[in-house]
C-alpha positions as CSV (number, residue, x, y, z in Angstrom):
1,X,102.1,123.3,136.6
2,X,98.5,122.8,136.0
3,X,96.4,120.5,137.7
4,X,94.0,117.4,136.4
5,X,91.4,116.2,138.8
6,X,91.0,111.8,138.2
7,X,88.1,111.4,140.7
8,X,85.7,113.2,142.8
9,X,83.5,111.8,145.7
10,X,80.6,113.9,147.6
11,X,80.3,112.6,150.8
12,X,77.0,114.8,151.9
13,X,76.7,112.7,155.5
14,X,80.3,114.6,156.6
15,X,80.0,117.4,154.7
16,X,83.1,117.0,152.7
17,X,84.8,116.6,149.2
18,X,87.3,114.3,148.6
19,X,89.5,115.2,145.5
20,X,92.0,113.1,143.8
21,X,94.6,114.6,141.4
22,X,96.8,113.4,138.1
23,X,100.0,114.0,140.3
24,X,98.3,111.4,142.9
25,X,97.8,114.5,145.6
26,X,94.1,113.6,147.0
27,X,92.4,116.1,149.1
28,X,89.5,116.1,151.6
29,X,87.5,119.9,151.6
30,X,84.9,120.6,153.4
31,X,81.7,122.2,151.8
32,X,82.0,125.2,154.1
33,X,85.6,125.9,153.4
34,X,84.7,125.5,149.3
35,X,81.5,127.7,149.8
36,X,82.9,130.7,151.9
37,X,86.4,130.7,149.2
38,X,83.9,130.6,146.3
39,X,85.4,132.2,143.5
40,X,82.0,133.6,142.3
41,X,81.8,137.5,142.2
42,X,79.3,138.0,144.7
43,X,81.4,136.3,147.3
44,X,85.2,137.4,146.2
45,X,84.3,141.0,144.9
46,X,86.0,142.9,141.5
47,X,89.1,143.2,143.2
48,X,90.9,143.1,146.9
49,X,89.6,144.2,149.4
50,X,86.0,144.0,147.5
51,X,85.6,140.1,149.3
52,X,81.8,139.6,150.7
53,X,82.4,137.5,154.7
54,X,80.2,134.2,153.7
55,X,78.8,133.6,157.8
56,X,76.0,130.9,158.4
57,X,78.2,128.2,156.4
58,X,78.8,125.4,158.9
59,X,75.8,123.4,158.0
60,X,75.9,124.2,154.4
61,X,75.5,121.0,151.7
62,X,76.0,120.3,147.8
63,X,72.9,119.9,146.4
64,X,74.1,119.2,142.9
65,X,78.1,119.2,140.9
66,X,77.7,120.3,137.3
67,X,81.5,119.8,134.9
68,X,82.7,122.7,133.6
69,X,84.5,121.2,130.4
70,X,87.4,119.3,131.3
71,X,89.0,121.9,133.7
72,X,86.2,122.5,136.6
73,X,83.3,122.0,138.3
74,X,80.0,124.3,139.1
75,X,79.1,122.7,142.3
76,X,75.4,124.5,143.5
77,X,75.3,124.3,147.4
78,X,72.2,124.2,149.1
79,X,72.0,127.9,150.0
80,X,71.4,128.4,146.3
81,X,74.7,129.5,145.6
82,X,76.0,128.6,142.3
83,X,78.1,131.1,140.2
84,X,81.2,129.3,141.9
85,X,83.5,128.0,139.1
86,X,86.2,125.7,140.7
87,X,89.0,125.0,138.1
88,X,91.2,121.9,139.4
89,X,93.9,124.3,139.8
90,X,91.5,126.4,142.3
91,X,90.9,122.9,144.0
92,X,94.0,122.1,144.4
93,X,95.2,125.3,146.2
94,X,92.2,125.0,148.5
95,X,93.2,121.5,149.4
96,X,97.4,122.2,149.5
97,X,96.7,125.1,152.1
98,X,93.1,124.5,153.5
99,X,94.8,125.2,157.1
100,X,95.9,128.3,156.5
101,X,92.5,129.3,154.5
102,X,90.9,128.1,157.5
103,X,92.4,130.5,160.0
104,X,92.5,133.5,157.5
105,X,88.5,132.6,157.7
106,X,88.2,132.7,161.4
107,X,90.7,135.5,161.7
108,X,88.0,137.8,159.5
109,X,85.0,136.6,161.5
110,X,86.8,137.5,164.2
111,X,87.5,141.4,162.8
112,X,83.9,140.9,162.0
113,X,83.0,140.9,165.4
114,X,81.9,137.3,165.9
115,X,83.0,135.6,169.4
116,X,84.8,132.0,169.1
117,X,83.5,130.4,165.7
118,X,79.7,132.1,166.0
119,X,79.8,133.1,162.6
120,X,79.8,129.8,161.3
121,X,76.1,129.0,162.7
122,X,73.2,128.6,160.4
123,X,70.8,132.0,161.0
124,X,73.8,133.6,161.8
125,X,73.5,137.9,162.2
126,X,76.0,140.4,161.1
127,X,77.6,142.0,164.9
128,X,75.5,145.0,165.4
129,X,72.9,144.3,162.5
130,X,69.3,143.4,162.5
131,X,68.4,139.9,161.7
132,X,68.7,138.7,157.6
133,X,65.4,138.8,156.1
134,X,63.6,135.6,154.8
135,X,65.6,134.4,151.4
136,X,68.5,136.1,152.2
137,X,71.8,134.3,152.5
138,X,74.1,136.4,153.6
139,X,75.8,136.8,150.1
140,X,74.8,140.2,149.0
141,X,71.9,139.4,147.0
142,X,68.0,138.4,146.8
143,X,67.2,135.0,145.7
């Protein structure tokens, strides 16, 4: 069955997006949990096991929501990140099982090396690497 999104709400102050759906399922996601499950490229890979760990993400905001025709958004989060496109089908799966995304998340920073939920601070450094240079965010890439 394929999803229909009837209303969208940004609320920057808690960091969240609210999400309301044809069936009448609504959904609250957080920006972090929508930025580190981006389905861009540079953050899911070419394949699985190709996935990039998004760390640094717990003060992360939407600086701007672009639609995508009638069947997603292009949200750009204020890291710069913007090559996410989120169908309403995408959203809705992120919403139906953000509890279990949520854990899968922490259970990777944690094989990452990262102690409690480190890896979600802003400035955050890769276990055992040298600090990220200036302009980089973590994702792989220059900006």
């Amino acid at each position: 069955m394929s999803h229909q999104a009837t209303g969208l709400t940004v609320h920057n102050q808690s960091r969240r997006l609210d999400v309301e759906f044809d069936d009448g399922a609504s959904f609250s996601i957080s920006f972090e949990l929508l930025r580190v499950y981006s389905p861009s490229a540079e953050v899911k890979g070419h394949g699985p096991g190709q996935e990039t760990l998004q760390v640094g993400k717990r003060e992360v905001g939407i600086a701007g929501i672009e639609p995508v025709g009638n069947y997603a958004i292009q949200p750009t989060f204020s890291d710069g990140h913007n090559s996410g496109l989120y169908t309403w089908d995408y959203l809705y799966r992120l919403g139906q099982e953000q509890d279990s995304l949520w854990a899968d998340y922490m259970a990777r920073l944690h094989a990452a090396g990262f102690d409690g939920d480190s890896g979600r601070e802003t400035g955050t450094v890769l276990p055992g690497s040298s600090a990220a240079p200036a302009g980089h965010h973590g994702c792989g890439h220059k900006h």
